[in-house]
N, C-alpha and C positions, 0 to 999 in steps of 0.2 A: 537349568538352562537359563540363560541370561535373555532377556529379553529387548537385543536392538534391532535396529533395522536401518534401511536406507532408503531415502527419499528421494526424489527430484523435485524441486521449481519447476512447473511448466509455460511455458508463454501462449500466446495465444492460439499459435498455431502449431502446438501442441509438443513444439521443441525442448527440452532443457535449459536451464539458463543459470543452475544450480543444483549438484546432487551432493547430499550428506549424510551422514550419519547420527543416529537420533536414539533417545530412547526415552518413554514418558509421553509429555506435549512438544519436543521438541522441534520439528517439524513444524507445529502451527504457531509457535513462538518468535519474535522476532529479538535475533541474538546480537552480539558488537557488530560491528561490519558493516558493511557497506552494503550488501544482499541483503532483502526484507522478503517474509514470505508473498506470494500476490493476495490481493486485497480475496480473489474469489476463489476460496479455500475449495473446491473443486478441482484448482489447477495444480492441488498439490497432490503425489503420487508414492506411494508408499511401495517400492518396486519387491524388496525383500523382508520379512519379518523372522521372529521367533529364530535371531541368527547370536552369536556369542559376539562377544567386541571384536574379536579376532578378526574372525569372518565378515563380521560388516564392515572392518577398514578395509579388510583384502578387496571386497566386492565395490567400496568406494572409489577406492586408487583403482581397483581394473574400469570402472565408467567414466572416470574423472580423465583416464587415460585414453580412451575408446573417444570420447567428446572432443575431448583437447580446449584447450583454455583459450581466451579473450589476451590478458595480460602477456599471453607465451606469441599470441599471434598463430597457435596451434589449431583452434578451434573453437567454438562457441558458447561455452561456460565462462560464468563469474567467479567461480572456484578462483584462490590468491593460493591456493597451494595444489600439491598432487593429491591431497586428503590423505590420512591412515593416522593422524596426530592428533585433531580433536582438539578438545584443552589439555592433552597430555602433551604437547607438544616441549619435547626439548628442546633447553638452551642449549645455548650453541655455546656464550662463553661460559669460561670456567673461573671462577672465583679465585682471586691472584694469591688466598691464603692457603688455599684446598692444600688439606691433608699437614700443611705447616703446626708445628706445638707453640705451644706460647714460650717456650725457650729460643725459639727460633730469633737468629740475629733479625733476619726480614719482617718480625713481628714486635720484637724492640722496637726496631728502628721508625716501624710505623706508628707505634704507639707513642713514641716519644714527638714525634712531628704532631702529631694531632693536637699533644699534651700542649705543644708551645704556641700552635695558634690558639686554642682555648685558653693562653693566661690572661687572665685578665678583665674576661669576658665575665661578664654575669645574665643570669638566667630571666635577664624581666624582657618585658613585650618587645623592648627596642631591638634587642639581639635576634631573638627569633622572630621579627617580622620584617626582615632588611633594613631597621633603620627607620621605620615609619612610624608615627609616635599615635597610639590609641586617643584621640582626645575626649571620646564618649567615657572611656576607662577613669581617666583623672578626675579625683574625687568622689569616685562613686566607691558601695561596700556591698558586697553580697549580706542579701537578706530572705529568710524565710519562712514560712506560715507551714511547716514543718510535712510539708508533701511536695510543694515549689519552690525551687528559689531561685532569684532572681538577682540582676547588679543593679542598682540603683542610686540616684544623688540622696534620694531621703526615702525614709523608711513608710513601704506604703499602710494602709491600713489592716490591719488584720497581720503583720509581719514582723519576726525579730531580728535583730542583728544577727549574725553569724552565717554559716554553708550547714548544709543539712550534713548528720553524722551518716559516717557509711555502717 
């Protein structure tokens, strides 16, 4: 048995203002978003445990549902979704090569456009930094004391010329 469960954010008067899906610290963790646990971990509410992933998105989308959302204008959660997605959550689009071979005309044709803005380009700081010229870089060399290394105009003490071997 998998062990998640579903929580709520409480406010102070003891309403929801977020319910998710959790398993671990998740719950007392504060994740991307916009939503932060409350400061007084009290007001967090562990409403179902010792549930399978299944179950605990089933039982999030039916409270997420039941509440109704801020963003929808439906109700009184910060929930940005219906919940049941998590970080499983699928993309929407689909990759313009999916399922194409590399014989494919459509994959020629891509790779040759790439090929021809890439003539002529080379690989130093200027191309991969838009153009913006390192000036700390100019004239300095990587050098190491063979556990650190560093870029440097002169070689510091205790260090040799070169990049550490991998």
């Amino acid at each position: 048995m998998e062990h998640y469960y579903v929580y709520a954010y409480l406010r102070e008067n003891l309403t929801p203002y977020y319910i998710g899906k959790g398993k671990n610290k998740r719950a007392w963790t504060k994740c991307k978003g916009e939503v932060f646990p409350p400061q007084d971990k009290s007001f967090i509410k562990i409403i179902a445990h010792n549930l399978s992933e299944k179950e605990a998105f089933l039982l999030e989308i039916k409270l997420i549902s039941l509440y109704g959302r801020k963003d929808l204008s439906t109700g009184i959660l910060r929930n940005k979704s219906e919940g049941g997605e998590g970080t499983r959550k699928p993309h929407n689009k689909i990759a313009w090569n999916k399922g194409l071979t590399k014989d494919d005309p459509r994959i020629q044709q891509h790779a040759t456009k790439v090929s021809k803005s890439l003539k002529g380009k080379t690989k130093d700081y200027k191309v991969w930094n838009s153009g913006k010229s390192n000036t700390f870089a100019k004239g300095t060399c990587w050098y190491n004391n063979g556990m650190i290394e560093l870029m440097s105009k002169s070689c510091p003490d205790g260090f040799i010329k070169g990049r550490l071997k991998k």
